[in-house]
C-alpha positions in Angstrom: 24.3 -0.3 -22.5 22.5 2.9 -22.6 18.9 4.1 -22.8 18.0 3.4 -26.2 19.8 0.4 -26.5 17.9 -0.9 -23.1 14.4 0.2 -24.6 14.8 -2.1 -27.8 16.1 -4.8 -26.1 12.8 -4.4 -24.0 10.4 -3.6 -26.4 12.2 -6.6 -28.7 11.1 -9.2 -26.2 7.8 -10.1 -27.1 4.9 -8.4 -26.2 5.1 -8.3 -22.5 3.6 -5.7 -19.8 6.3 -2.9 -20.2 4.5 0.1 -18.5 1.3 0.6 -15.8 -0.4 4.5 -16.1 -2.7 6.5 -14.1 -5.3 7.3 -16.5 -7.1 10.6 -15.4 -10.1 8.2 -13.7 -7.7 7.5 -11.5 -7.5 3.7 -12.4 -4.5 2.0 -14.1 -3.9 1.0 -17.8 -1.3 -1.2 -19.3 0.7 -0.6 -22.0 3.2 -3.0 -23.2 6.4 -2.6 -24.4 5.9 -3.1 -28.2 2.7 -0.1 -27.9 5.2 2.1 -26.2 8.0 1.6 -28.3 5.2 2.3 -31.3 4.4 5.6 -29.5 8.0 6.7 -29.3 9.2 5.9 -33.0 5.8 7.7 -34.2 6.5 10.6 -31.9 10.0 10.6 -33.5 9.2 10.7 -36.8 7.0 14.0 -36.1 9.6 15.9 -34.3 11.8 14.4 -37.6 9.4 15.8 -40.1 8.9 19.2 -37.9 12.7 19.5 -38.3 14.4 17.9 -35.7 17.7 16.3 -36.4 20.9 15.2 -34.6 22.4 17.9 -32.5 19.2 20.1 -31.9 18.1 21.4 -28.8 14.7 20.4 -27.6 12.8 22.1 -24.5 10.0 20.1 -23.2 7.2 21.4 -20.4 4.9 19.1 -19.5 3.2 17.4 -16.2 4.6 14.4 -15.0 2.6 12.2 -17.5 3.1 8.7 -20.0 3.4 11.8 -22.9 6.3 13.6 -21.2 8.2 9.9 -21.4 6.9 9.5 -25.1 8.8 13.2 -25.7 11.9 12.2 -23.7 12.7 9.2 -25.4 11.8 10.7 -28.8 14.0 13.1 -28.5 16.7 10.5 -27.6 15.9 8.7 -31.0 16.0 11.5 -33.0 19.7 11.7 -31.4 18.9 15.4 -30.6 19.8 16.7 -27.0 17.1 16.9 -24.2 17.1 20.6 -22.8 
């Protein structure tokens, strides 16, 4: 099984507690696995309609933050490789 494969199977189960984030009040928020999996298909179909396709490099910078994993697994759907 790889990483996509193991996101949908987690995001498919229901609508259970998938991730727990520092908010910038320094309290945490939960996001399930269906609103992150949301996220990261929306995320993917911008970098799809900005051009990204199968095969293209992708360079990321960001803080260690919820949006860096948004991008990371974005990048993995749009099957283009993570630089």
């Amino acid at each position: 099984m790889n990483l996509i494969q193991l996101f949908e199977q987690r995001s498919g189960s229901g609508d259970p507690p998938g991730l727990r984030i520092k908010n910038d009040a320094d309290t945490f928020e939960t996001l399930s696995w269906n609103d992150f999996r949301q996220q990261v298909l929306q995320t993917a179909a911008a970098f799809h309609h900005l051009g990204v396709r199968p095969g293209d490099r992708v360079a990321q910078v960001s803080a260690n933050r919820l949006e860096w994993l948004v991008c990371d697994l974005a990048i993995y759907v749009c099957q283009a490789i993570h630089r």
